[in-house]
N, C-alpha and C positions, 0 to 999 in steps of 0.2 A: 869356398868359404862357407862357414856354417853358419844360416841366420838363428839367432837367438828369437826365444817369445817375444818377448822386451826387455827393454834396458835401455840403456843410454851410451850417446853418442858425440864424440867430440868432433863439434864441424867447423867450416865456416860460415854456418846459416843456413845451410839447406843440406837434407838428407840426402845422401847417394842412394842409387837404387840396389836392392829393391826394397830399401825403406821408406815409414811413410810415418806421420804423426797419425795418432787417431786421439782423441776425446780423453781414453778410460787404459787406453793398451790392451781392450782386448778385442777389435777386429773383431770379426765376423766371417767377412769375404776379402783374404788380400789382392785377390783377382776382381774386382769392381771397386774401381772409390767412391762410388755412390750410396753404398752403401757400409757401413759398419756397427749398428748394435743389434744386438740378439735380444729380441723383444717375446714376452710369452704370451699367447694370446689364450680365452677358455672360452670364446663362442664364436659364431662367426651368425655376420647377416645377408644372405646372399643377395635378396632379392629388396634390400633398402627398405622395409617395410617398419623398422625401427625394434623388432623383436628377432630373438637370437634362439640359434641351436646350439648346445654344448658341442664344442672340438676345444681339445686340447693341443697345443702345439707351440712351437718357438718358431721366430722368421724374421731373419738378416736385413735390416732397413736399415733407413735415413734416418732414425731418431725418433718415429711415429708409429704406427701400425696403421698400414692401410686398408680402406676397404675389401674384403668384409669382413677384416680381423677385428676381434671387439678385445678388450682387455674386461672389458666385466659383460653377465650376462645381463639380459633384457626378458625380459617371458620367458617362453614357451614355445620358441613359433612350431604351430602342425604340419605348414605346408612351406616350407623356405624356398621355393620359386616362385611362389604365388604372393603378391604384396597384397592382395586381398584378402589372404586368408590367415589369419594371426594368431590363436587360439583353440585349445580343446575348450568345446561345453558339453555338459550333460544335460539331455533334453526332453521331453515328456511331448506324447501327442494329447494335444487338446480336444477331443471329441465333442463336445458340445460349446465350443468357442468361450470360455468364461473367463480364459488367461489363466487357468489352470488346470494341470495333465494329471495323468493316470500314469504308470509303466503302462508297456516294457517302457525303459529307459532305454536310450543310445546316446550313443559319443560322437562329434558330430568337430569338424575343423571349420571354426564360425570366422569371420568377419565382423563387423559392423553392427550386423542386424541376423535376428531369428527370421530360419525360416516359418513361412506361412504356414498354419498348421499345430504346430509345433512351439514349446514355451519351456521357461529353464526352471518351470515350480512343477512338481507333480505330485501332489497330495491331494487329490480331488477325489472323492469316495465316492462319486456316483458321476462319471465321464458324460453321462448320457441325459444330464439332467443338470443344466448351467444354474437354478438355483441351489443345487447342492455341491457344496467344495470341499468341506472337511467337516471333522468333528473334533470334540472336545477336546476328548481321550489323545485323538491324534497330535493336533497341536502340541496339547501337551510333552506326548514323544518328540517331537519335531524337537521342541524347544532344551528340552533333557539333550537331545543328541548336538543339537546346533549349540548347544550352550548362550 
């Protein structure tokens, strides 16, 4: 006998095999009834830190998507086995401790807190000398670019 997609069936209350009710009719897996809707997921969080890496993909459930399928993203994350590490920053060394850097700049997978050393401003025009941090002119760039 050839099974049909779906359709309908005349009983006396309950389906012969190998049919089955589902929700919507369209199954998923007719080999597990634990599972039947095709759900799309576009990030995943491996490491439960509450931010996401893009993956696209579909996966055969109970009606939810489980962990670490997300249906929408969340950040950014830089290091997805690491729940302490959550974020790209860009970061400047602060050479005269004034909470403001010089370049080089680097890119850096932060957590929580800056490292020691190190600060997320770097417009400091004299590194070497904490009463000097910027100038006029610069600001003004900053503000032109930063809007």
């Amino acid at each position: 006998m050839t099974v049909p997609a779906s359709g309908q069936l005349c009983t006396a209350g309950t389906l012969p095999p190998p049919y089955r009710a589902t929700p919507n009719g369209n199954d998923c897996n007719d080999d597990d009834a634990t599972v039947f809707a095709l759900l799309s997921y576009v990030a995943v969080d491996v490491d439960g830190d509450g931010a996401t890496v893009p993956a696209l993909g579909q996966l055969c459930t109970a009606g939810t998507l489980p962990a670490p399928y997300q249906a929408t993203a969340s950040g950014l994350d830089c290091d997805d086995n690491n729940p302490d590490l959550t974020h790209f920053s860009v970061l400047y060394p602060d050479g005269d401790g004034d909470g403001v850097g010089a370049p080089p700049r680097q890119v850096r997978c932060l957590g929580a807190t800056v490292p020691a050393g190190l600060v997320t401003g770097g417009y400091d025009e004299d590194d070497r000398d904490p009463l000097v941090i910027e100038t006029e002119d610069l600001d003004d760039l900053l503000d032109l670019i930063l809007g």
